[in-house]
N, C-alpha and C positions, 0 to 999 in steps of 0.2 A: 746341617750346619757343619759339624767334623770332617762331611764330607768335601765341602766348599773349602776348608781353612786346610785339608790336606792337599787342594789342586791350587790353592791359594798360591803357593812357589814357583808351579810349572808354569804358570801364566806369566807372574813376576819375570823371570827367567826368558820365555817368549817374548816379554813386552821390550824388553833393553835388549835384546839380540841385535847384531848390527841390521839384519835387513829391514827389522821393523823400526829402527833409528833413524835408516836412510829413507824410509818410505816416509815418516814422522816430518823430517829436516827438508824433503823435496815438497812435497805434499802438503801436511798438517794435517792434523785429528781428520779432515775427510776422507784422504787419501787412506787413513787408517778402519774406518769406519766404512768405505766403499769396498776395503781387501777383507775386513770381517762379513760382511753383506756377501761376498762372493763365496768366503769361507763357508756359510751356513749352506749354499746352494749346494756344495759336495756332496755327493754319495757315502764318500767314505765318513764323511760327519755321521750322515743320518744310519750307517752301517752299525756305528759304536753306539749311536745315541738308540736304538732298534733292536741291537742283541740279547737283549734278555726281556724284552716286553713282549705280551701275550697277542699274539696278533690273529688267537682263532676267528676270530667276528669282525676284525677291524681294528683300529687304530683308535685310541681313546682317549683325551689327555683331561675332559669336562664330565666323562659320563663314570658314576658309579655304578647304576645298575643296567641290565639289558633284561629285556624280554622278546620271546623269541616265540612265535607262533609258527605251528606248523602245522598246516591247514590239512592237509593228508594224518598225519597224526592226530587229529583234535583234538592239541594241546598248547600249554603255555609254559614255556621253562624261562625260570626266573633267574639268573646267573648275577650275583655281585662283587664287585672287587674286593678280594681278602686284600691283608697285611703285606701281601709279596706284591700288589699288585694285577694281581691274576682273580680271571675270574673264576668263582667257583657256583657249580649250579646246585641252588640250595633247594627247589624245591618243583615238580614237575604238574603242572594241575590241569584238571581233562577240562575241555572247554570248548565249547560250541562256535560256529562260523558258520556265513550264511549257506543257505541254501543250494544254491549252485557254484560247482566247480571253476574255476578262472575267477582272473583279476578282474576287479570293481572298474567299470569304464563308464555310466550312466545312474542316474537317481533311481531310485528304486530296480534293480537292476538285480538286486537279492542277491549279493555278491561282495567278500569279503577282500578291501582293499591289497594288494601286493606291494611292496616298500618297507620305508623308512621314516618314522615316523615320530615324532617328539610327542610327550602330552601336557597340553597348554592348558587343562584344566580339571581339577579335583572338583568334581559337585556333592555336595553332601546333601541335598535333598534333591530325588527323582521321582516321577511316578514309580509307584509300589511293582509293576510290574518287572519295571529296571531292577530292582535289590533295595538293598541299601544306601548305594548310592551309585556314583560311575565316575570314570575318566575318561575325558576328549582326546580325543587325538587330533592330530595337524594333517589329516586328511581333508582335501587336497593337497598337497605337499605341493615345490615348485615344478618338479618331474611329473607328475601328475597333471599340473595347469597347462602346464606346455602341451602336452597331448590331445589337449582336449579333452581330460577327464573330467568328469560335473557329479554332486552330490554332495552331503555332509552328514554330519551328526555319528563316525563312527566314533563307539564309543566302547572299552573295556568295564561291563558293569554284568550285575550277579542275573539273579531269577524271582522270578515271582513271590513276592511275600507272602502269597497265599496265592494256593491253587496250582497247576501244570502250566508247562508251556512244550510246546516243540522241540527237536532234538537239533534243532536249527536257528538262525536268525536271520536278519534282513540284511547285514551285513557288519554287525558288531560283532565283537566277542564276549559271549557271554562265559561265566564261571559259576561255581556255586559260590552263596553268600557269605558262608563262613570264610571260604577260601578267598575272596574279595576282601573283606576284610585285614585278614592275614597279609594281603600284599601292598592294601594300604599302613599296615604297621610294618612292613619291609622298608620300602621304598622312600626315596625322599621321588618325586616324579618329575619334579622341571629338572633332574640330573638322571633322566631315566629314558634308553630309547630303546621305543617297540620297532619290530625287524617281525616282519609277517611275509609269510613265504608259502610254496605249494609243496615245499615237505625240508626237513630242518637239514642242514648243512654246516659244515664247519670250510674256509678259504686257504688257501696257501698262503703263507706269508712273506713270498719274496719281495709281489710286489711295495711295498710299501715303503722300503725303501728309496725305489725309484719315483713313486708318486710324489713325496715328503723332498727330495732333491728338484725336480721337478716346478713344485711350485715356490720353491725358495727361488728358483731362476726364473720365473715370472714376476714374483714378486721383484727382483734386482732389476728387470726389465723394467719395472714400471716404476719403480722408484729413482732411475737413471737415465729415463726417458728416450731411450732404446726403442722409441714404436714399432720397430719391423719384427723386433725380435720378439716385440709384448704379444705382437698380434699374431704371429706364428701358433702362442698357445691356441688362438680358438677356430674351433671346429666352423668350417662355411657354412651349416645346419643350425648354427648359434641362434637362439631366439634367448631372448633377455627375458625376466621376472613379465614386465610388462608390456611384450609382442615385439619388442624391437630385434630386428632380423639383423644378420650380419654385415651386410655394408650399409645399413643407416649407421649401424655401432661401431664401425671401421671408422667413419667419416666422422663421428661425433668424439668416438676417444681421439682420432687424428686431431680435431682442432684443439683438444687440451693440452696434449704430450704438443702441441704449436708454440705453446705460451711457455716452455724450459723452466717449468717452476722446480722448483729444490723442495723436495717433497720428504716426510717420515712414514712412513707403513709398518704398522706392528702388527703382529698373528699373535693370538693366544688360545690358549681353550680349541688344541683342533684335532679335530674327529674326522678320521678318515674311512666309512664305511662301504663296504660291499654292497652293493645293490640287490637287493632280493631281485627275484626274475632269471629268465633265460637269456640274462647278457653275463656273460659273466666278467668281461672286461668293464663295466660300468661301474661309476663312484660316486658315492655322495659325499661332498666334504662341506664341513661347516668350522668357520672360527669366529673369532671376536677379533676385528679390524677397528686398530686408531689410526685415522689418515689425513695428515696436516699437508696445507700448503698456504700457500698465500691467499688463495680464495677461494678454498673447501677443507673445513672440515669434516670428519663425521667419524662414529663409534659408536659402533654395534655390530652383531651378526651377518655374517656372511655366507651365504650357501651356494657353493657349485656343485654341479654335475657335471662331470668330465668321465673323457675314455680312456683308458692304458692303450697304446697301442704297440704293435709286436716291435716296432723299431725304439723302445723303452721312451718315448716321449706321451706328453697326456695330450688331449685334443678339450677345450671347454667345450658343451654342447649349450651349456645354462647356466645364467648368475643370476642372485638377489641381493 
């Protein structure tokens, strides 16, 4: 709050400036609100707004905790956001993954998924085998559906209540039970994202900049009804949540951006994550989208997977 009521003047100051007067007196509040809109799209915004955030793992802005599997290490490092903002790894636990080497692509397939991954469910009673209890994961993810990857039920849960079991699994991660426990009193888990990988890593942080510029001028694009420019962002390999390939989804956004509605689009809550795997240019981004027009609404989640590409523009390959 001290900190808003000390930029509280620069704004002031900014707003009565003669250019933003003349742009007020030619224009009106749109006029003002289309040069903010373009504003956000900036690099150098997201330059200052990105100088001191921790961008080892990715871009954060919803997620307090990460966990982080590393399938060559048979482990799980728990990493939460301190007081600064940054995460710190509070606790590293040995933990089991299935049987075979590589990403999970088939049902039983004894194979520990690769990604990004939310957990959409805390069970507190499992068969005895599981532990004590377990967490679902969002395996399949959308990255995963698009591929044609098929299976479910991975799950972060302990060992056997009684008895042995294998130094492997089917393609959960298992932990021991005390230590399951303990991460259930860590964690809040709908603000928690597992990051499973074929051995642990930390990202460069430049791009993030340019992704977070990037999609602020998509979003301008699409709010301004810009089609050529909207559709620039996506990749001609685009398949949508639910099979729709790139020029059915040309020809279907074409005939809305037809209609010149005067539209609002808000981003909140957005996470811009590295992609576990052998792409390293690949992103998973997810936010909370409110999107008004004359006849559509809607609010909720939004997940893409997009590409960095070397000439600093993104490519979508996937939306839900």
């Amino acid at each position: 709050m001290v900190k808003k009521l000390l930029l509280l003047p620069i704004f002031i100051t900014s707003l009565f400036s003669g250019e933003v007067m003349d742009l007020y007196r030619s224009g009106g509040m749109n006029a003002i609100q289309k040069e903010i809109d373009h504003g956000i799209s900036d690099p150098s915004f997201w330059q200052i707004k990105l100088a001191q955030k921790d961008l080892r793992f990715g871009y954060y802005e919803s997620t307090n905790s990460l966990l982080i599997c590393g399938k060559d290490h048979s482990s799980l490092n728990l990493y939460r956001k301190d007081k600064n903002e940054r995460f710190t790894l509070l606790k590293t636990i040995p933990a089991f993954t299935g049987k075979y080497d590589g990403d999970k692509v088939n049902e039983g397939d004894r194979r520990t998924p690769i990604g990004a991954y939310t957990i959409t469910q805390k069970l507190n009673t499992v068969n005895p085998f599981y532990g004590p209890m377990a967490f679902v994961t969002s395996y399949p993810n959308l990255y995963d559906r698009i591929r044609g990857k098929n299976g479910s039920g991975i799950w972060i849960h302990g060992v056997p209540l009684e008895g042995d079991r294998d130094n492997f699994t089917k393609g959960c991660i298992a932990i021991n039970n005390d230590e399951l426990t303990g991460l259930d009193q860590s964690i809040d888990y709908k603000n928690t994202i597992l990051l499973i990988d074929s051995k642990l890593r930390e990202h460069a942080t430049s791009p993030y900049v340019t992704i977070t510029s990037q999609l602020y001028k998509w979003r301008y694009a699409w709010k301004y009804n810009d089609f050529q420019a909207y559709l620039s962002f996506y990749d001609t390999t685009f398949v949508r949540y639910d099979g729709m390939e790139y020029y059915d989804f040309k020809n279907y956004k074409q005939r809305i951006f037809d209609k010149k509605e005067s539209k609002e689009i808000l981003f909140s809550n957005l996470n811009i994550i590295p992609y576990p795997g052998e792409r390293p240019n690949l992103y998973m981004v997810t936010f909370d989208e409110t999107y008004t027009s004359d006849s559509h609404n809607f609010s909720g989640q939004k997940v893409l997977m997009l590409l960095l590409n070397n000439d600093h523009t993104i490519s979508i390959i996937s939306e839900q």
